[in-house]
N, C-alpha and C positions, 0 to 999 in steps of 0.2 A: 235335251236342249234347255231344260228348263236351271239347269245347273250353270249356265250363261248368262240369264237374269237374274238382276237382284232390283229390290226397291232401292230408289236412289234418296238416301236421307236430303231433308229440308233443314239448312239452319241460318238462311235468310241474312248472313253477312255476320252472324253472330260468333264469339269467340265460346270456350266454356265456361266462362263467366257472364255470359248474356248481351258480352259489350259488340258493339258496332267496330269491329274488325276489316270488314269490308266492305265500302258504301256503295249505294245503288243498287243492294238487292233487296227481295222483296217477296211475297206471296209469287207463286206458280203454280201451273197445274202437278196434276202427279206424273211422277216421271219411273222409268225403270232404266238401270246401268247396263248396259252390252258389255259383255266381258270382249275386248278384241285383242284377235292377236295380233302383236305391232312383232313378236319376236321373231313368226316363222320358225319356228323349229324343229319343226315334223318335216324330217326331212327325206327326200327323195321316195313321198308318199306319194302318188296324184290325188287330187282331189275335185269334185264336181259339183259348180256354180247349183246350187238346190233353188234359190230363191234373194234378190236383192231385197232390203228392205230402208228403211226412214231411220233412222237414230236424235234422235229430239236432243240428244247431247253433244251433238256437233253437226256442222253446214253439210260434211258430205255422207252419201251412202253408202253403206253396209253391206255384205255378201254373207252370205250362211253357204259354207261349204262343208259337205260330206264326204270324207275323206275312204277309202277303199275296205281299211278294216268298220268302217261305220262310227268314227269319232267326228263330232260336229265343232267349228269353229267359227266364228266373225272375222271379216278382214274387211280394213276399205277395199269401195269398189272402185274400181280405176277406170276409167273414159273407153267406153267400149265392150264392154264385159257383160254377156248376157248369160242368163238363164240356160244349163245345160254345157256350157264351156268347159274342160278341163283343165286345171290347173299344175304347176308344183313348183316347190321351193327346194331347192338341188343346186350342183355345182355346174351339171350339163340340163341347166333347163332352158326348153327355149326362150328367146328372145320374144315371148310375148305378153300381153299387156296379163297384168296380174300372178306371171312369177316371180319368184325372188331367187336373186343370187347374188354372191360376192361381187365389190364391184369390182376386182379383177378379172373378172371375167364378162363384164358387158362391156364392150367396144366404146370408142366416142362419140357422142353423136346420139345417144342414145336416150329418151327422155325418161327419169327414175322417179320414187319419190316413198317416203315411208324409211327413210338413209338413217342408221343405226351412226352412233357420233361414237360414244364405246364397244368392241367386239362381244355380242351377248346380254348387251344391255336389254337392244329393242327397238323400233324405230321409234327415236325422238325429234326429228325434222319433216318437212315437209309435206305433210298431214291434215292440210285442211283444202278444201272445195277448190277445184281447178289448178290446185298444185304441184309444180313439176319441175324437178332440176334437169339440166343436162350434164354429161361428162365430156368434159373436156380435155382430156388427157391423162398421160402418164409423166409426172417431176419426181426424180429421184428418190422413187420408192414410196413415193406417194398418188394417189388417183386425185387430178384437181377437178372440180364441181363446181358449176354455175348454179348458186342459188335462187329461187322467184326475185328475192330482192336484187340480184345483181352483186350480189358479193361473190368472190371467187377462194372457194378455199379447200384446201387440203383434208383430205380423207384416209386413214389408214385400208390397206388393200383388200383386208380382209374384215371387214365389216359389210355388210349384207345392205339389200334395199331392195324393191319391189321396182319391176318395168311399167313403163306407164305414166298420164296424168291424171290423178286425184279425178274421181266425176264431178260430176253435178254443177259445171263450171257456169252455168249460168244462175248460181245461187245468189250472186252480187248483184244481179240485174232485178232481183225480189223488192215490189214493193211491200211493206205491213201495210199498210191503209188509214193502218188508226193506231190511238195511243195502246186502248185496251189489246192487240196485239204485243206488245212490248212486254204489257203487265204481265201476260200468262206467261211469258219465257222467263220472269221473274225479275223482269228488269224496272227498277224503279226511273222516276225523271233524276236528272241532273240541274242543278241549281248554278248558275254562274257566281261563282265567289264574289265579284264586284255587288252582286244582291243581295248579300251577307251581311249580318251583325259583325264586327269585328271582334267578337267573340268566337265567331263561329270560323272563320276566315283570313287569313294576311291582307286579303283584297279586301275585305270587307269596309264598311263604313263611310263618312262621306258624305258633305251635302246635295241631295240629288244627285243628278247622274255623276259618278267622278270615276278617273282611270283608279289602275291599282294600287298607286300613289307609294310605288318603286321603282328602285331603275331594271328590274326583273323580275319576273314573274317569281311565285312562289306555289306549292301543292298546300292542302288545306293542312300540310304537318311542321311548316316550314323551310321544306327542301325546296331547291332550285331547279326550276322546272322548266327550263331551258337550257340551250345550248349539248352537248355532249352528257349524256344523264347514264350514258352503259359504265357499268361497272369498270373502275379503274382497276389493269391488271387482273383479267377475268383469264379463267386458264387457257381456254380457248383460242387467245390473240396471236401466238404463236403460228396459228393455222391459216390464219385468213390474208391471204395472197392479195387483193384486193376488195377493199371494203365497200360494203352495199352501195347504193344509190343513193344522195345526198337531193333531200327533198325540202321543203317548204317547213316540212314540222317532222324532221328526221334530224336527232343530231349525232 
């Protein structure tokens, strides 16, 4: 098991040159990395729920599963998944929470999550606390999926994902209590630009309180930080049948 753990480096938003790369991070406690497997690829092993546990590097829980030849692996834990369950990832597995399989082969209706976007990649979507897509059918050789946000899109048949939704879904209802809470997840404060030197800021400067004295917002690099900010022409767009939910501060 121990070949699953590693110490999780600290470098606190810095680049290899010492520069501020990333703002807002900061001291934290010490941390160690879960190796998990998002790929599934042991395939048509069973394998048996040993022990869920905490992972400090992301919202939801973890499963330690001990597979029949005796090889151990991490996988999120999906909503209902205890202790002592068996598992597998196969083309005829069942229908229950914590298998994987092709999504050709799970029905509609059916709530998934951990959805592979390239065949073999790995699961790159839908992965964090209380997360869960549904399927919604079969379009011309394609599986379409309701995603959390409400976007509707297109899936190649033979790409994998896990049954289920994401645990720990009452992770959002979590108060901290305090700042120092924040700080040991390594999060520093946030400054609002408008309280900025104009040095430091677009928004910055200004006699007493003043707006950000443009006709639109800007990020502290100069880019346009409103309106439609996703990548023009991303490969992806091809796929997406109907696009997410259009919110308040979604563009």
């Amino acid at each position: 098991m121990r070949h699953l753990i590693s110490l999780l480096p600290k470098n606190s938003g810095r680049d290899a040159m010492g520069h501020i790369s990333v703002r807002h991070q900061g001291g934290r406690n010490k941390r160690f990395l879960r190796e998990i497997d998002f790929k599934r690829d042991k395939r048509d092993v069973w394998a048996r729920v040993e022990n869920l546990e905490v992972d400090p590097n992301r919202n939801s829980q973890i499963a330690m599963l001990i597979y029949e030849d005796g090889e151990r692996r991490y996988i999120l834990a999906p909503l209902g998944l205890k202790e002592g369950n068996r598992i597998l990832a196969s083309d005829s597995a069942p229908l229950s929470a914590g298998n994987a399989l092709p999504l050709e082969k799970i029905p509609a209706g059916t709530q998934i999550h951990n959805i592979e976007i390239q065949p073999g990649k790995g699961g790159q979507i839908v992965k964090s606390a209380g997360g869960a897509a549904v399927i919604q059918g079969k379009e011309e050789g394609w599986i379409l999926v309701k995603l959390p946000s409400g976007e509707l899109r297109r899936f190649r048949p033979d790409v994998w994902a896990t049954i289920g939704q994401v645990g720990n879904i009452e992770f959002r209802a979590k108060r901290l209590g305090k700042a120092g809470a924040k700080r040991k997840m390594g999060i520093r404060p946030t400054v609002r630009g408008v309280a900025m030197h104009p040095n430091a800021h677009p928004h910055g400067g200004g006699e007493g309180r003043s707006g950000i004295g443009m006709k639109y917002p800007k990020t502290p690099y100069g880019k346009p930080a409103v309106g439609k900010t996703r990548r023009h022409r991303k490969y992806s767009d091809s796929l997406i049948v109907n696009p997410r939910k259009k919110g308040p501060h979604v563009g």
